[in-house]
Structures are given as C-alpha cells and as structure tokens.
N, C-alpha and C positions, 0 to 999 in steps of 0.2 A: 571662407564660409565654413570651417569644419565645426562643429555642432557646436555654437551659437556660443567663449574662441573655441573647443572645440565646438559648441554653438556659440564662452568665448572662443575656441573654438569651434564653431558653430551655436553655443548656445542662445540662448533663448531668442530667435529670432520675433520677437514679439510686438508684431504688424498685427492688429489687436483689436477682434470684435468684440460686441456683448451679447449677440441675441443668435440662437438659432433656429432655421425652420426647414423642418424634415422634407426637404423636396428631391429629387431626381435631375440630377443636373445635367447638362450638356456644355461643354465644351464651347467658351468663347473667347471664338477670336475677331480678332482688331480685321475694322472691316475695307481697310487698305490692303490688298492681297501684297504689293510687294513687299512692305511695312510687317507686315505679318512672318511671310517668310523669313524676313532679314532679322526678327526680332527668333525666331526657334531657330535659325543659324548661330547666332550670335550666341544663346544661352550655351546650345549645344556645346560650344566650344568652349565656354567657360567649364562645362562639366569634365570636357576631357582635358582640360587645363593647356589650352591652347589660347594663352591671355592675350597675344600677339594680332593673332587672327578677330578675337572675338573682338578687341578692340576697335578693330579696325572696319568690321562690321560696322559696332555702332557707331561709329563714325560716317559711315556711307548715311547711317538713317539722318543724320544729324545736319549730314548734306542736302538730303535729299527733302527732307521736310525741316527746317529749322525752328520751325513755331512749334512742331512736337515736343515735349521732354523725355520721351523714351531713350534717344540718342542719348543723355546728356546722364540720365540715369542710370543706364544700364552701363556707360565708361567708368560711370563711380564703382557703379559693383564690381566691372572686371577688375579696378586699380583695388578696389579692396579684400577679392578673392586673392591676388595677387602676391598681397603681402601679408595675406593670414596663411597660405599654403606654404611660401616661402621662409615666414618668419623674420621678415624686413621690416621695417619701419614705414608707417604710413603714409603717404604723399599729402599730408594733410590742406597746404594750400588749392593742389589743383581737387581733390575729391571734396575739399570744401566746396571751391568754385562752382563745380557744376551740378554738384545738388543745392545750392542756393540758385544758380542759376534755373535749375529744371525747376525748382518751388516758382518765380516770377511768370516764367513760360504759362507751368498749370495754373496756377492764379490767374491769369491772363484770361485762358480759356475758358475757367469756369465763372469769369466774369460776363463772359460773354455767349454763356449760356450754361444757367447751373444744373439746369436739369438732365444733362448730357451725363450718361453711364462713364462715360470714357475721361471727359474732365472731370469731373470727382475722382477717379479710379487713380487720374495724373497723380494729385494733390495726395490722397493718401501715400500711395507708392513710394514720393518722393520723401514726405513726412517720413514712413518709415523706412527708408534708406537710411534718413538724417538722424533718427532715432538708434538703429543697428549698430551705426560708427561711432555713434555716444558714445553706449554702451561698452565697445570694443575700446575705445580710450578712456575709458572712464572717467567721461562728463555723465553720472548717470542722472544729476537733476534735470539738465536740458532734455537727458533724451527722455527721460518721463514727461516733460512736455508737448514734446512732437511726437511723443509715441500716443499720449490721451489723444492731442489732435490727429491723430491718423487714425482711432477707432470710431470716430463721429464721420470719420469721408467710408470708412469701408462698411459703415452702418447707412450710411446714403446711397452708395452701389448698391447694397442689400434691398434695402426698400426702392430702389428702380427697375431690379433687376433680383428676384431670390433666385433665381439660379446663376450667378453668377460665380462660374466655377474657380476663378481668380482669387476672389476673396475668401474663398471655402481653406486655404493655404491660414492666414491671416487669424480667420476665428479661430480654426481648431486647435493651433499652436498656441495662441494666447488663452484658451478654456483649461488646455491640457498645465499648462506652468504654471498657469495663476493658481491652481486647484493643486499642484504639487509642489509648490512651494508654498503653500496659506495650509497647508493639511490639519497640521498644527492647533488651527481656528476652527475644523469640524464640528467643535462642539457647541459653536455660537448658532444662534436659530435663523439666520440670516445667513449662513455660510451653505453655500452648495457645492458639492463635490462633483466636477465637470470632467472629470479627467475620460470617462470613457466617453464622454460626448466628443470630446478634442479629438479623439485617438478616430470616433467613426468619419468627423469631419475631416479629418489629412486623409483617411484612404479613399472616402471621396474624391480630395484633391488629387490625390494618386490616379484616379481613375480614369478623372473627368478635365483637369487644368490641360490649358494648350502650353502658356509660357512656363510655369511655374512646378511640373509634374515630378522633377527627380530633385528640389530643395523640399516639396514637401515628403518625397518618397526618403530624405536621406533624415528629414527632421522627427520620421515615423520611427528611423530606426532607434533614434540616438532615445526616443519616448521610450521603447521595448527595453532598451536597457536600462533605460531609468525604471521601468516597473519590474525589471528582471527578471524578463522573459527574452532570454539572449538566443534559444533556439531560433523564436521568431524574428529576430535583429538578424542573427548570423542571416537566414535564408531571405531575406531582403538584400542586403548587402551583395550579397552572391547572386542573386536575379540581376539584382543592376548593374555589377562588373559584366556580367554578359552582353550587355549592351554596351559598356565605356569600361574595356578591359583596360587594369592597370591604371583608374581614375582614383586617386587620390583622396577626393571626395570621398569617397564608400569604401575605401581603404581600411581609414581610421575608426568608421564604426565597425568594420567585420574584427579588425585585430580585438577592438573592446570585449568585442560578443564575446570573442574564442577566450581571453581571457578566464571567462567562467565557466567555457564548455573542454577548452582544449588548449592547453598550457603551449603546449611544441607546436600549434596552429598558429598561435596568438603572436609567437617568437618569431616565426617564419614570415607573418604579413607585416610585420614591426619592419624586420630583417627589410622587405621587398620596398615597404614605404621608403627605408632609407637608400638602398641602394638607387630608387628611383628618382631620389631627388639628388642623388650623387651625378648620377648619367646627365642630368638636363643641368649640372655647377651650380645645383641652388638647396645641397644640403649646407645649410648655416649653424654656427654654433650652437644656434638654438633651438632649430629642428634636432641635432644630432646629440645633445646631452639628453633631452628630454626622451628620444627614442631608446638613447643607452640605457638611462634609468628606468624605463618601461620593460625592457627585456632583463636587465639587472633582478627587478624587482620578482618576473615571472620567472627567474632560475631561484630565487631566493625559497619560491613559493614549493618550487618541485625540491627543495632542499640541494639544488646543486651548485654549492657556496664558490667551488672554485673558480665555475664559468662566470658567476654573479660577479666574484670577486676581482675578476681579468675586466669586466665591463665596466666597473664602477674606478679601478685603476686608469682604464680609458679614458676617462671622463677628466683625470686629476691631468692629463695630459695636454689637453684642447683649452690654447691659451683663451682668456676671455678678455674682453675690454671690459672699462667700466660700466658703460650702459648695459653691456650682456649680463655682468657680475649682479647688476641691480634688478634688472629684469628676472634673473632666477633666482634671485636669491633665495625665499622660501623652498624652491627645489633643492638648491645645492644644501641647504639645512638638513634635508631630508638623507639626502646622499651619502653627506657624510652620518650622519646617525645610523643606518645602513653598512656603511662600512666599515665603522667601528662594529655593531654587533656580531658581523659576518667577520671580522679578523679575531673577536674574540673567541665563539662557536672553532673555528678553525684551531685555534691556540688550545682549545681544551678550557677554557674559563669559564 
C-alpha cells in the first residue's frame, strides 16, 4: 500500500466519488460487534505489518460469517500490502480469486436487498480493491472500469447514508487526484479545482472512519507532499509512528517529507526503512537498489559525492536477475547517469 506503488506505491488509491455534502460525520461501524472488532484487529495489523496475523484474522471472519465479503477482501489487501511492502511479485491467481469471489458474495447481497448501506458498501469496496491491483499491474483500462463502477456504489452509500464516514476515504482521494492531475485543464469552464475539497474530506476521514482511518491519514500525507507542504506531511507521519512505531507504512512518507526539509533526516529514515526490512529477510533487490539510490541521490544533493559514490558502487554489486533488471530498468538508467556525473565532478571534468 505505500502511497498508491508508493500510492504506485501507495498512489492513487482512487475508490472514487463525485459529489460532496458538507456534513459532520460520525463514525461507522458494521453492526456485527464481533465482525466489527475482528475487522479494526485485522487492519491494525496490516498497519504494523504483521501480514501473518492480519491474515489470519481475516480468515476467522471468513469462517465465521462466509456469505460476508469482508473476509475475502480484506485477504486480498493483506496479500497485496504484502508484496508492495516487500517488493515481491504478486500472487495474482489467489488475490484474483478472492476479490472475484467477494464481487459474487456482494452481488449476492445486494440482490437481495439493494437498499442496504452495507451491500452497496460490499460492491464498491470490492470494485475498488479490483480496480487498486489494476492499476498496481498495469491493467489500467480494466481498472478504469471497476474503478467508474465503484464511484456509482460509493455515490449510493452516499445517498443512503451522508455521513457515511467510510466513504469520506474514497471521495476526497479521488477529488484531490482528479483535480491534481487535470490541473492542466483549469482553464476549460467546466473544469473545477477540488483539490482542497479532497484534502478537507480525508481529514474528515482521519477523524471520523472506524476501518479505514490510518490509509486515509497516510494518503493525507503522500497529498502534502504533492502540494509541498512537507512540514505538514513530516508531522503527520510522526503522529502516526507514535501509534505504529517503526511501521513502514509512514516510514516512506516521513523520509519524502525530510527529503525537502532535512537532507541527514531523510538519509537516516531511508537507512531505518532498510535496515528494517533487513531484520524481518525481506530486504529484496528491489526494496534495496531503490533505497541506495534514494540516499545516493540525497548525498549528491548535500554535495557529498564520495558517500554518494560508495552507494551507487553498492548498487553495481547486488546481482540482479532478469525480471529485477526489467523491473528497474528506468532506475538503474538513472544510476548510472549519476554516476557517471559524480565520477566526473570527482576527476575534475
């Protein structure tokens, strides 16, 4: 899930209303109390990357109520937080499986009665689950289809329910992107600029979501640095590590923030990201070139070519295969571009 991958990851998580209405929302939850708690267990653990646990959570739900989709949805998420954190390859049969299976379930339900908050809620969810993994694989024409159909179910939760603080996630993410990447278009008379609307609607979500509170609190940050305001990303990031110290998640936006605020900051949470995926045998070649190259780049920036240059030599070391060589390739372009300039600078040229 890092900001949609970093939102890709993580970016654009874009589960996608149209309409907004300025109300005071309250906090809902699924009116199953055990169902309930097992679903803020289950997330919680996703956040502190405990994919083992959370899995298995939703797995009890899945046992315990089978005609739900939440079970079957929330497995997909964990297997796909999984291997976006990790930088493994996607388990695309079984995360196909059971969000095609969860879409039949919610379909199911809301056959059998559409005016239900919560079968509507299935169906979007699911839609944009299926939409998110597109994206992340790049089918993006599919997932433009299941993502328009997921903005028609979270516009029907809307109109059942306006304070439905679930979906408040959903619209503001999708106001805020749509409007920062159309910017361009301003100047059409038909084009409105939503971006602070998005930005008020996720700190709602922040406020007021039961399930969904620290994806829209980490999707607020990844927005602050896209409008470069990294003070306010930094001290977001840093609130939530207080909560899910050493969570990975809010990791990768604090190191961005520091980036523009504090160069030896920025190095130091890069450093901890990596070491911490060293500790748990899941730094991969491709968490660990991409990290070199991020701190490479910030010695570059403070002019300190040697340390740069010892990182970027790092990198010519860590054999790749061919899928890895493909998958960076555009990086390792950069790398070496990089280190040619910095062996020249160093030679006197």
């Amino acid at each position: 899930m890092r900001e949609i991958v970093l939102l890709a990851r993580y970016k654009y998580f874009s589960l996608l209303l149209l309409f907004f209405m300025p109300l005071t929302v309250l906090p809902q939850k699924f009116p199953d109390k055990k169902i309930d708690s097992l679903l803020t267990a289950g997330i919680t653990e996703i956040v502190k990357q405990q994919y083992n646990s959370a899995y298995k959570i939703f797995t009890r739900i899945d046992s315990s109520k089978p005609d739900l989709p939440f079970g079957k949805i929330y497995r997909a998420a964990v297997l796909i937080a999984k291997s976006t954190d990790y930088a493994e390859g996607y388990n695309f049969n079984k995360i196909n499986e059971l969000l095609n299976s969860a879409k039949g379930k919610s379909e199911a339900l809301l056959e059998q009665n559409e005016k239900s908050l919560w079968n509507n809620y299935f169906v979007a969810l699911t839609l944009g689950y299926r939409a998110y993994f597109k994206i992340l694989t790049g089918s993006y024409l599919d997932a433009f289809v299941d993502g328009y159909k997921a903005v028609q179910y979270f516009e029907r939760c809307m109109q059942i329910n306006p304070g439905f603080s679930e979906a408040y996630l959903a619209l503001g993410t999708y106001k805020y992107w749509k409007s920062a990447k159309a910017k361009s278009l301003n100047w059409l008379p038909f084009f409105n600029d939503e971006r602070k609307e998005g930005i008020k609607l996720l700190e709602h979500a922040v406020d007021n979501s039961s399930y969904n509170k620290y994806l829209a609190l980490n999707s607020l940050i990844w927005i602050y640095i896209n409008e470069k305001k990294y003070a306010k990303a930094k001290e977001l990031a840093l609130t939530a590590l207080k909560n899910f110290p050493g969570s990975r998640f809010f990791m990768w936006g604090l190191a961005r923030a520091y980036e523009d605020i504090d160069k030896t900051k920025a190095i130091e949470t890069y450093k901890q990201i990596q070491n911490s995926l060293a500790a748990e045998n899941h730094l991969t070649n491709i968490n660990n070139v991409e990290l070199l190259h991020k701190m490479a780049m910030l010695y570059h920036r403070q002019n300190k070519l040697t340390e740069a240059l010892k990182l970027l030599t790092a990198i010519d070391n860590i054999k790749l295969n061919g899928e890895e060589m493909q998958r960076l390739a555009e990086r390792l372009s950069r790398i070496d571009a990089l280190k040619k300039e910095i062996i020249n600078k160093l030679s006197g040229r």
